[in-house]
Backbone as XML, in Angstrom:
<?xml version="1.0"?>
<chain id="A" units="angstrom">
  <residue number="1" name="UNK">
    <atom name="N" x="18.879" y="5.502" z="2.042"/>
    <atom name="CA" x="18.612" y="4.882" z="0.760"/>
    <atom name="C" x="17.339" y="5.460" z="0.139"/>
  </residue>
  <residue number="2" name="UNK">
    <atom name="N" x="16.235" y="5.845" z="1.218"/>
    <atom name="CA" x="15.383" y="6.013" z="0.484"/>
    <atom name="C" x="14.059" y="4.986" z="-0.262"/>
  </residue>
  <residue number="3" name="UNK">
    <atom name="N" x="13.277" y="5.491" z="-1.112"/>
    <atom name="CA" x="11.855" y="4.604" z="-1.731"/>
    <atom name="C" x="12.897" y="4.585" z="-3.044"/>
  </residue>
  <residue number="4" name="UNK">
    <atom name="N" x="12.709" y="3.696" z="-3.839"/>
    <atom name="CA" x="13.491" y="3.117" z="-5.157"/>
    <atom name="C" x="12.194" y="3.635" z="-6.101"/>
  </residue>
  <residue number="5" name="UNK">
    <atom name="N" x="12.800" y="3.722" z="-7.015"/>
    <atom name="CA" x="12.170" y="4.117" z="-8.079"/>
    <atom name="C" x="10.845" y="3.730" z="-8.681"/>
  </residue>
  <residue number="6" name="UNK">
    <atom name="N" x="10.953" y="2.311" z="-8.687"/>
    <atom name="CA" x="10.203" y="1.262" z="-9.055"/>
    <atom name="C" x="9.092" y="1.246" z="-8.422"/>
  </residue>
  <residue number="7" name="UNK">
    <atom name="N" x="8.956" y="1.592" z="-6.935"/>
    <atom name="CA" x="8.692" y="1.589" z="-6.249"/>
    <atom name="C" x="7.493" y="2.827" z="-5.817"/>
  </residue>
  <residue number="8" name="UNK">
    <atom name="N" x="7.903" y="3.373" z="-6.005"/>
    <atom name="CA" x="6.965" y="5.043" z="-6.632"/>
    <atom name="C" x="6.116" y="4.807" z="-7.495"/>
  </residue>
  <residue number="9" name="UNK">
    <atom name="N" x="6.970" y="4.204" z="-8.681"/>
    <atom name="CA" x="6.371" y="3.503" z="-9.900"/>
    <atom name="C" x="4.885" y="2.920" z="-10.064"/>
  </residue>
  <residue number="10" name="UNK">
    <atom name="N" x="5.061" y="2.177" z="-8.936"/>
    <atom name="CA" x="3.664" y="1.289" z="-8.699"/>
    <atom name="C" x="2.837" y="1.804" z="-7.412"/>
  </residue>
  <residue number="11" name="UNK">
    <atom name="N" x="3.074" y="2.413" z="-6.582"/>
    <atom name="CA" x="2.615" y="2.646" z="-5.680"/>
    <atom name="C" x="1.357" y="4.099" z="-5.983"/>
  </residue>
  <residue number="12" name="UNK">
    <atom name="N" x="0.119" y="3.721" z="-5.423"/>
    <atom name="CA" x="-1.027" y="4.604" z="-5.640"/>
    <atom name="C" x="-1.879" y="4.871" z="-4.206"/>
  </residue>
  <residue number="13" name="UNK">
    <atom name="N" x="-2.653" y="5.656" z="-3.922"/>
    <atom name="CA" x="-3.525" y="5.995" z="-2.753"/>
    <atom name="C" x="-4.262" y="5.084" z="-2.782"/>
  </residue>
  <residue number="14" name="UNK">
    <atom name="N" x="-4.214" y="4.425" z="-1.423"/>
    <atom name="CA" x="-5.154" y="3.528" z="-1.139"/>
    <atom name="C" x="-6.628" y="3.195" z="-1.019"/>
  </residue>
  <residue number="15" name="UNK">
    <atom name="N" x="-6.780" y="5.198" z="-1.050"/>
    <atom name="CA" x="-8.278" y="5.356" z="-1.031"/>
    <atom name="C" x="-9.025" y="5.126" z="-2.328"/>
  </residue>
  <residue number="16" name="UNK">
    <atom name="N" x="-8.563" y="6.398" z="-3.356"/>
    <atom name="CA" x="-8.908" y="6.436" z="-4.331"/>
    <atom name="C" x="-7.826" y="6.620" z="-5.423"/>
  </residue>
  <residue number="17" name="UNK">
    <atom name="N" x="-6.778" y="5.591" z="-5.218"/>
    <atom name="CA" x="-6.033" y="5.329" z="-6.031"/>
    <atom name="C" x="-5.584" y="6.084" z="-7.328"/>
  </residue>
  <residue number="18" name="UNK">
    <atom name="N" x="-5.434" y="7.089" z="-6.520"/>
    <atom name="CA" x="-4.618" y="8.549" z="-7.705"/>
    <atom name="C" x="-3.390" y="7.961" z="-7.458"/>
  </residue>
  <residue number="19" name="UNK">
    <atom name="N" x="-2.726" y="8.860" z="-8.232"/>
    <atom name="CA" x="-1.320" y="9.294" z="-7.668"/>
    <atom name="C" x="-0.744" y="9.983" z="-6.711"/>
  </residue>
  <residue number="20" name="UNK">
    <atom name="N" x="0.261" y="10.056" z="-6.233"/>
    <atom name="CA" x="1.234" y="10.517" z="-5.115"/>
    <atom name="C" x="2.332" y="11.382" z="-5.034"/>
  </residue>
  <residue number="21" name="UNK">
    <atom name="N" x="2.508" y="12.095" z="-4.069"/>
    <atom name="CA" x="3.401" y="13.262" z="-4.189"/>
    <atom name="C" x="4.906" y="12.922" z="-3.084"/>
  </residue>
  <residue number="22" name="UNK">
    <atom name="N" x="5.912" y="12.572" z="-3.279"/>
    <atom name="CA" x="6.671" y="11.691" z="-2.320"/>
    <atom name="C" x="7.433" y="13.090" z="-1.813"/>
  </residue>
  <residue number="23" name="UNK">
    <atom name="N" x="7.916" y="12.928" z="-0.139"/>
    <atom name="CA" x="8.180" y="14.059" z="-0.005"/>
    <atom name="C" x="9.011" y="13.546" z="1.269"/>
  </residue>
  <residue number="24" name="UNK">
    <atom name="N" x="10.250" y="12.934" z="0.639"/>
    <atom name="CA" x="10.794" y="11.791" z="1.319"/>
    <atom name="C" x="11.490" y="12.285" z="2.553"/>
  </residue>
  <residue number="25" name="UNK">
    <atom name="N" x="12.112" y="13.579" z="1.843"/>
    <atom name="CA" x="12.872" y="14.328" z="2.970"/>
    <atom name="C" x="11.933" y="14.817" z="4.220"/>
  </residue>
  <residue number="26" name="UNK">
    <atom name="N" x="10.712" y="15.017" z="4.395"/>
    <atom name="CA" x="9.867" y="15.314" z="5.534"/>
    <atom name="C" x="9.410" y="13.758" z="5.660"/>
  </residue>
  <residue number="27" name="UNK">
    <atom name="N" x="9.636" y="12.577" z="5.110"/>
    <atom name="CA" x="9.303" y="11.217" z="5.982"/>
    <atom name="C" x="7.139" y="11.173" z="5.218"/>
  </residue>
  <residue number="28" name="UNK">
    <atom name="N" x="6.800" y="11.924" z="4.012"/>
    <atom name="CA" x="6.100" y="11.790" z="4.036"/>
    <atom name="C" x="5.725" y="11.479" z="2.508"/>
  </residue>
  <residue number="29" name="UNK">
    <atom name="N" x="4.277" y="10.421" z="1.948"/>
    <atom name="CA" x="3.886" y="10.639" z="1.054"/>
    <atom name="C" x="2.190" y="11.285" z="1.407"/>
  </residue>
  <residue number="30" name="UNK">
    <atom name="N" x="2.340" y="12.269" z="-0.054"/>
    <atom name="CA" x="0.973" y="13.114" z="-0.080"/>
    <atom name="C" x="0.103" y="12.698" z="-0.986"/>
  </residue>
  <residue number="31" name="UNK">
    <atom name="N" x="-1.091" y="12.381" z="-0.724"/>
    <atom name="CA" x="-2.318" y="12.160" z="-2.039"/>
    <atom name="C" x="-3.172" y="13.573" z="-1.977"/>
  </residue>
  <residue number="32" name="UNK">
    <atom name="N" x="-2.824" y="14.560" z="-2.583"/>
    <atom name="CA" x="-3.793" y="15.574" z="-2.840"/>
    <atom name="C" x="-5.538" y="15.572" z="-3.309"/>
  </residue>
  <residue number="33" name="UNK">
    <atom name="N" x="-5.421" y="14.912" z="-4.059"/>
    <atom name="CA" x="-7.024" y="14.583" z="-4.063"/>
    <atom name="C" x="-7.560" y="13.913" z="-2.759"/>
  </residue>
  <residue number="34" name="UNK">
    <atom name="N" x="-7.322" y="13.167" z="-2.342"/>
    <atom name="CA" x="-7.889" y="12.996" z="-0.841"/>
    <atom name="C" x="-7.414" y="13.767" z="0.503"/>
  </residue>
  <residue number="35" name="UNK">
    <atom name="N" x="-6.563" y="14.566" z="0.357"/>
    <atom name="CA" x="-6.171" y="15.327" z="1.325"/>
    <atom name="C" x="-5.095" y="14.494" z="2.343"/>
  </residue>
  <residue number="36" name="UNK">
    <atom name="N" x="-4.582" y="13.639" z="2.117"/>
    <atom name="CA" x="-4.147" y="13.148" z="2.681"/>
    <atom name="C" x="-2.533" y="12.804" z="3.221"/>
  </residue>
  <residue number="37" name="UNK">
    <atom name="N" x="-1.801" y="12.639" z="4.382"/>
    <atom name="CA" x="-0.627" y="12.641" z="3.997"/>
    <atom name="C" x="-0.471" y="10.629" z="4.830"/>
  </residue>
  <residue number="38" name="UNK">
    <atom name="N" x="0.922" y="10.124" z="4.534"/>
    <atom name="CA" x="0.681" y="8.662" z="4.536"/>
    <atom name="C" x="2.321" y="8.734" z="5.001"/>
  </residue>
  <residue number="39" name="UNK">
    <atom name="N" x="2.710" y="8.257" z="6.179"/>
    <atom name="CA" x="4.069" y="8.702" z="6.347"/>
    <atom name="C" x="5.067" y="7.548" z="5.885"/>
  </residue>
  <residue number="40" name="UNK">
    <atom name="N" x="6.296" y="8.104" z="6.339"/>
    <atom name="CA" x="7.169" y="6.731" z="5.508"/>
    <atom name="C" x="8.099" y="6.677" z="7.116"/>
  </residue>
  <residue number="41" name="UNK">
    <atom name="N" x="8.186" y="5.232" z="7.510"/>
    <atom name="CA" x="8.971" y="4.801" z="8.683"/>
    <atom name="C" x="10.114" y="3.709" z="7.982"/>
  </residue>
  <residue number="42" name="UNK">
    <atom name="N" x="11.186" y="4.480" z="7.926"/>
    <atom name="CA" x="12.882" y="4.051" z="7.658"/>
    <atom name="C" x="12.857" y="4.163" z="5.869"/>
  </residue>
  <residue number="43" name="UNK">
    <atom name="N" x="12.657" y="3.156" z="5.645"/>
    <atom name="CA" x="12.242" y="2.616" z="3.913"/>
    <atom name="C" x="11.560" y="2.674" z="3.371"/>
  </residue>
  <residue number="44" name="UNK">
    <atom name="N" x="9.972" y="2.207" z="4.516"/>
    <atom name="CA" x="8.914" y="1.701" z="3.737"/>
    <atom name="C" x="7.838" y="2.371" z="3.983"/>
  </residue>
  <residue number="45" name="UNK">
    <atom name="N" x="7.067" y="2.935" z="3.248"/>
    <atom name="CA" x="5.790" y="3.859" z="3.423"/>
    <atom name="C" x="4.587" y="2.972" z="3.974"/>
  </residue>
  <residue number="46" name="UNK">
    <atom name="N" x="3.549" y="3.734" z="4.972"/>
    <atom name="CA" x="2.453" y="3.148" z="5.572"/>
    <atom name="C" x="1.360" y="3.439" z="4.921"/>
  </residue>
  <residue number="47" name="UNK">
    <atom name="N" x="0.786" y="2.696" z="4.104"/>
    <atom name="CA" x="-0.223" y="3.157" z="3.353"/>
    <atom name="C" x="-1.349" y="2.309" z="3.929"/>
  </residue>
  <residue number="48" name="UNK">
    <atom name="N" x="-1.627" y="2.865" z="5.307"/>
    <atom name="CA" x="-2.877" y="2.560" z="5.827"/>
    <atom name="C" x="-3.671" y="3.536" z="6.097"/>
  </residue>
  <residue number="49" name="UNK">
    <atom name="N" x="-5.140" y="4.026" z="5.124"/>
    <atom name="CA" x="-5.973" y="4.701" z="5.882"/>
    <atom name="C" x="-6.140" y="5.625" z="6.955"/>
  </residue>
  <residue number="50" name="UNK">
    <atom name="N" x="-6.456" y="4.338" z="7.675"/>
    <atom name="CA" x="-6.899" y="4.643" z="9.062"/>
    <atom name="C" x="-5.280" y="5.259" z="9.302"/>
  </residue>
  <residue number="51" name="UNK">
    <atom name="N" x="-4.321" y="5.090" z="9.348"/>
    <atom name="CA" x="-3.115" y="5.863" z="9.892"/>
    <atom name="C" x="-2.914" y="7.078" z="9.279"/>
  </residue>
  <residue number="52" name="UNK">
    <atom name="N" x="-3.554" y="7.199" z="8.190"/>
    <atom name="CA" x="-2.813" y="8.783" z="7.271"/>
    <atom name="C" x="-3.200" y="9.659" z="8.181"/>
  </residue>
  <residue number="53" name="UNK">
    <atom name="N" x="-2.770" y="10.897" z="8.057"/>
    <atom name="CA" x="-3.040" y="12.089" z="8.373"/>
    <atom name="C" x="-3.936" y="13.449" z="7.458"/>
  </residue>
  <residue number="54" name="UNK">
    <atom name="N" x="-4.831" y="14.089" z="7.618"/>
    <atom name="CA" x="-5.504" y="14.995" z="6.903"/>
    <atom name="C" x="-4.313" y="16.021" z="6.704"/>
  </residue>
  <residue number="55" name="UNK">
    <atom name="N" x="-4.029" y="16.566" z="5.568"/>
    <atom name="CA" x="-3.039" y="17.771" z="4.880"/>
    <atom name="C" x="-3.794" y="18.738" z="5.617"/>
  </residue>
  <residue number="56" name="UNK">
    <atom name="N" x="-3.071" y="19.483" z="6.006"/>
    <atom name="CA" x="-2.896" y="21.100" z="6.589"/>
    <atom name="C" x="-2.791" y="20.820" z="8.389"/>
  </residue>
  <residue number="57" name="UNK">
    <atom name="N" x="-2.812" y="19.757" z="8.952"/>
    <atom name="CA" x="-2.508" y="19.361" z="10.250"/>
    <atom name="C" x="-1.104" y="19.354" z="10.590"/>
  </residue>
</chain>
């Protein structure tokens, strides 16, 4: 099924609340200004911090 539209819609980086790069098919969302990647488990994306991962790892 996937993240719904709406859903994208509203959703921002938790850090510094940019926008997001969804990259559903690798299970991941990306915040480029913070370097960050924020994974997605089944449906629902983990937008915790402390769990993201640094981009280029």
């Amino acid at each position: 099924m996937g993240l719904s539209n709406e859903l994208k819609e509203i959703l921002a980086c938790p850090k510094c609340k940019g926008s997001l790069e969804f990259l559903e098919d690798r299970g991941e969302i990306h915040c480029k200004a913070c370097r960050l990647a924020y994974r997605i488990e089944g449906d629902l994306p983990v937008m915790l911090i402390d769990e993201a991962r640094p981009l280029g790892e």
